[in-house]
C-alpha positions as CSV (number, residue, x, y, z in Angstrom):
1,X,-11.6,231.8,260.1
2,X,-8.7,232.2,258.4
3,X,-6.3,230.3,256.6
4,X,-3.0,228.8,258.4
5,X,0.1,231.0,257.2
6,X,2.6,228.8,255.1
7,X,6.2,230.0,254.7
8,X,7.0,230.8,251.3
9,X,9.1,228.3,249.3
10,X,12.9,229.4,249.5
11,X,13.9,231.4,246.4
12,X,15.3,229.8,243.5
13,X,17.9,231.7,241.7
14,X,17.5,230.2,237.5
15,X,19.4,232.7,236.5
16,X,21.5,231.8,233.4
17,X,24.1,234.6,234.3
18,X,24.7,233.0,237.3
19,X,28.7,232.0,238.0
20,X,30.6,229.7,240.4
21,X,33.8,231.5,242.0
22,X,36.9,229.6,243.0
23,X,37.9,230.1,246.5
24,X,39.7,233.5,247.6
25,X,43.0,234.2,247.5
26,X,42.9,234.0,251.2
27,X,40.9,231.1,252.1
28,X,42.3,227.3,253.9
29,X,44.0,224.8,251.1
30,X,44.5,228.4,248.6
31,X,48.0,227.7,247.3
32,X,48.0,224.6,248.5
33,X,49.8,223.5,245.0
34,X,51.7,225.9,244.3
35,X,53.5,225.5,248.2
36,X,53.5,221.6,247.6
37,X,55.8,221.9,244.2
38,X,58.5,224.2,245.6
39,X,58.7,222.3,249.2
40,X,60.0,219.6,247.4
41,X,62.0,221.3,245.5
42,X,63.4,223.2,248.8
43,X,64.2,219.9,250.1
44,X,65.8,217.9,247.1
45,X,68.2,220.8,246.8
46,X,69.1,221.1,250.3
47,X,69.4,217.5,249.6
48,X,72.0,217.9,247.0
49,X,73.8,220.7,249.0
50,X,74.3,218.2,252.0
51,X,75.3,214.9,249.8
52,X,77.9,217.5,248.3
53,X,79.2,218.9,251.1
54,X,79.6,215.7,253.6
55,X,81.0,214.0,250.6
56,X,84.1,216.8,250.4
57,X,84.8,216.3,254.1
58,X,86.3,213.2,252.7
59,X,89.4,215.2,251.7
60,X,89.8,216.1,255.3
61,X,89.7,212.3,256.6
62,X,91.7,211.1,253.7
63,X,94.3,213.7,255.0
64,X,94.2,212.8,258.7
65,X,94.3,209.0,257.9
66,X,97.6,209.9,255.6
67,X,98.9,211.2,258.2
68,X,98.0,209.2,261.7
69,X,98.1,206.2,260.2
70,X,100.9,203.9,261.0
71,X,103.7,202.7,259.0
72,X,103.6,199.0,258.5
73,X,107.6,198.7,257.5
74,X,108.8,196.6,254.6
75,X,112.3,195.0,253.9
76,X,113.4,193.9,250.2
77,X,116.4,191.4,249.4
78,X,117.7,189.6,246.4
79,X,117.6,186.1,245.9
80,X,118.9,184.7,242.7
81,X,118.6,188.1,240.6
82,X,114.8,188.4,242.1
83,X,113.4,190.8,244.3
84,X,111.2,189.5,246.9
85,X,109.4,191.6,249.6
86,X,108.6,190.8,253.3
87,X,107.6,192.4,256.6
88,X,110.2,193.5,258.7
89,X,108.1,192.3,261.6
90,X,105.7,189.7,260.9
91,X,104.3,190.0,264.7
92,X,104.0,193.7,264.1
93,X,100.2,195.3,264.4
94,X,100.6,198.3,262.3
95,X,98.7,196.6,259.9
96,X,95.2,196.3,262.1
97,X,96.2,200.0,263.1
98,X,95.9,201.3,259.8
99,X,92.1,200.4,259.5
100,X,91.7,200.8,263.3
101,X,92.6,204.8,262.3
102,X,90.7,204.9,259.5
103,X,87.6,203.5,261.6
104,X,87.9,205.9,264.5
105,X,88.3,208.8,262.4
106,X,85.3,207.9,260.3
107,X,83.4,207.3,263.0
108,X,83.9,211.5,264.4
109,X,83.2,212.6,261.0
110,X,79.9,210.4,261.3
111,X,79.1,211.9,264.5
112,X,80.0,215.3,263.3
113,X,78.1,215.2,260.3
114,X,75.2,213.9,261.8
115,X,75.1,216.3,264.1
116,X,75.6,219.4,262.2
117,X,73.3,218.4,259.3
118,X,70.2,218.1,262.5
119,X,71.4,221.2,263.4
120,X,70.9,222.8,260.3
121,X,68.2,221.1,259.1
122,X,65.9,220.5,262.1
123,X,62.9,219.5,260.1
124,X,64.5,216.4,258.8
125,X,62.9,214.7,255.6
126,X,63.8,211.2,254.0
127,X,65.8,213.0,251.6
128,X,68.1,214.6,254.0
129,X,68.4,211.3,255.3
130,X,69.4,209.5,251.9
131,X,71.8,212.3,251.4
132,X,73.5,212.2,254.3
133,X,74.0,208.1,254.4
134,X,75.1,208.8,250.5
135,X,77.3,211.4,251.0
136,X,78.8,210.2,254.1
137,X,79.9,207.1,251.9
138,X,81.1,208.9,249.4
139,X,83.1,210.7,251.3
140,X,84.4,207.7,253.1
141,X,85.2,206.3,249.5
142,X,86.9,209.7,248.8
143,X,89.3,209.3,251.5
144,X,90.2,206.0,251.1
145,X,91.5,206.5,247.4
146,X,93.2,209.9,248.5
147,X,95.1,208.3,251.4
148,X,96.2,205.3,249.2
149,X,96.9,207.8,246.5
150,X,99.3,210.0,249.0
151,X,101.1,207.1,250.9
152,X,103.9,205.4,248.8
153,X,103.6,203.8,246.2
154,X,102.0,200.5,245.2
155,X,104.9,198.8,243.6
156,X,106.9,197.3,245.9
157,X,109.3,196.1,243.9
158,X,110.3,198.6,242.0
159,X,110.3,200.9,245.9
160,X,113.1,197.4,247.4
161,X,115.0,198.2,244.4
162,X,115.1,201.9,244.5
163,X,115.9,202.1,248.4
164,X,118.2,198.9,247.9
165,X,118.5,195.7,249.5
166,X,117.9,195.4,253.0
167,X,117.0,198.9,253.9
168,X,113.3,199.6,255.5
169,X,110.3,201.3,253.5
170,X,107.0,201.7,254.2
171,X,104.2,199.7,252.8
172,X,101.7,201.5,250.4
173,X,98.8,202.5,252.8
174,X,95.3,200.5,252.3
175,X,92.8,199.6,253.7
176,X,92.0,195.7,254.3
177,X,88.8,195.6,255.9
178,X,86.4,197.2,253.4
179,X,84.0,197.3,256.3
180,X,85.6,200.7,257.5
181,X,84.3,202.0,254.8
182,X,81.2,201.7,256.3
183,X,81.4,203.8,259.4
184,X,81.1,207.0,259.0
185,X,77.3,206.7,256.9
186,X,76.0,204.4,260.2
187,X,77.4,206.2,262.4
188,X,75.9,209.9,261.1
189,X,72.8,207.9,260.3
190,X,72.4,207.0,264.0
191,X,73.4,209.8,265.5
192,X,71.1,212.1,263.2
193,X,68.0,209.9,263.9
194,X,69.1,209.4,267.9
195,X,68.9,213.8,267.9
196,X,66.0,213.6,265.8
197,X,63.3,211.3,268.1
198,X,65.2,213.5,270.9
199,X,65.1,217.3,269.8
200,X,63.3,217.1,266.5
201,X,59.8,219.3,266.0
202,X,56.8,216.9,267.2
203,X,53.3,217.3,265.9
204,X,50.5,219.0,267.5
205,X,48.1,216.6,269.5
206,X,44.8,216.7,268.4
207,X,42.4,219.0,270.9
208,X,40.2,215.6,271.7
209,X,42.5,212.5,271.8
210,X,39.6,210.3,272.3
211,X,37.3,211.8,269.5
212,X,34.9,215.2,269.6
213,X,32.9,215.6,272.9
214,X,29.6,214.6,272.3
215,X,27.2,217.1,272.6
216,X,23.0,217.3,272.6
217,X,20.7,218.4,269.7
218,X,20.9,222.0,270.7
219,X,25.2,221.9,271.0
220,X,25.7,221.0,274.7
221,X,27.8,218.9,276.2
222,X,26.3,215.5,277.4
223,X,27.4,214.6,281.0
């Protein structure tokens, strides 16, 4: 008789030369810091480039609001050696027209905006986000201060007695409900986030939505 064969134990290599080697240049997660650190730096200066740019399209609605907005006309007279100042026409609305403009015309440079920073940006990011709210508010605050800075001036006395008593001026252009300021950051906000859900890239579903197919001992499918 003879004696039952026996597998021989499994090598052990005790080699003190023996190394570990990283993974190859080649292989999944290689790199994966090193494409991490500049991603984010990618995006915070895209970031930047956006907050800049969307804030100097303020220029452009400061412009437009100088120029559409209407006049809300002032009269000066002298009583007793003293200047006082009134509306011409105290029913008049130019008043509610001048923010009315300023609101409509901030709210196409939201949609505008919005739109053009999806456009160029389709993967979208928190920090294009926060730059474009940021930079559509400064450039809303932009235009505000250039429009009062180009419409006449602030002193209305000294504008009575230069034009003289009872002739018409213009009152200095301004802005008297601060929540204007406010419309063209909500309104690219919403419209970038509204083309986002729309149009934006989606993720790739998952081969098994309910979990991997379960399968026997030997790797077939169970029924």
């Amino acid at each position: 008789m003879t004696a039952p064969l026996t597998p021989p134990p499994p090598p052990h290599d005790d080699s003190p030369h023996q190394v570990w080697q990283g993974s190859p240049a080649g292989a999944p997660g290689a790199g994966r810091h090193e494409q991490d650190g500049p991603g984010m730096k990618t995006e915070v200066r895209d970031a930047a480039v956006i907050t800049v740019a969307v804030a100097v399209a303020g220029v452009l609605l400061g412009l437009l609001w100088w120029w559409l907005a209407p006049h809300v006309p002032l009269i000066g007279d002298a009583v007793d050696k003293s200047w006082v100042v009134y509306l011409k026409d105290s029913e008049g609305e130019q008043a509610i027209g001048v923010d009315g403009t300023f609101t409509l015309l901030a709210l196409g440079f939201g949609l505008v905006s919005g739109a053009a920073v999806f456009l160029l940006r389709r993967r979208g990011g928190v920090p294009v986000v926060v730059a474009l709210g940021v930079g559509a508010l400064l450039g809303s605050l932009l235009a505000w201060r250039l429009g009062i800075w180009l419409g006449p001036t602030s002193d209305v006395i000294a504008h009575a007695k230069q034009v003289g008593k009872g002739v018409t001026f213009s009152a200095p252009l301004k802005l008297g409900a601060k929540g204007a300021l406010l419309a063209w950051p909500l309104a690219a906000l919403i419209v970038h986030l509204g083309l986002t859900a729309l149009f934006g890239p989606r993720d790739p579903e998952p081969p098994y939505p309910h979990g991997p197919a379960a399968t026997d001992p030997y790797g077939a499918p169970l029924p």
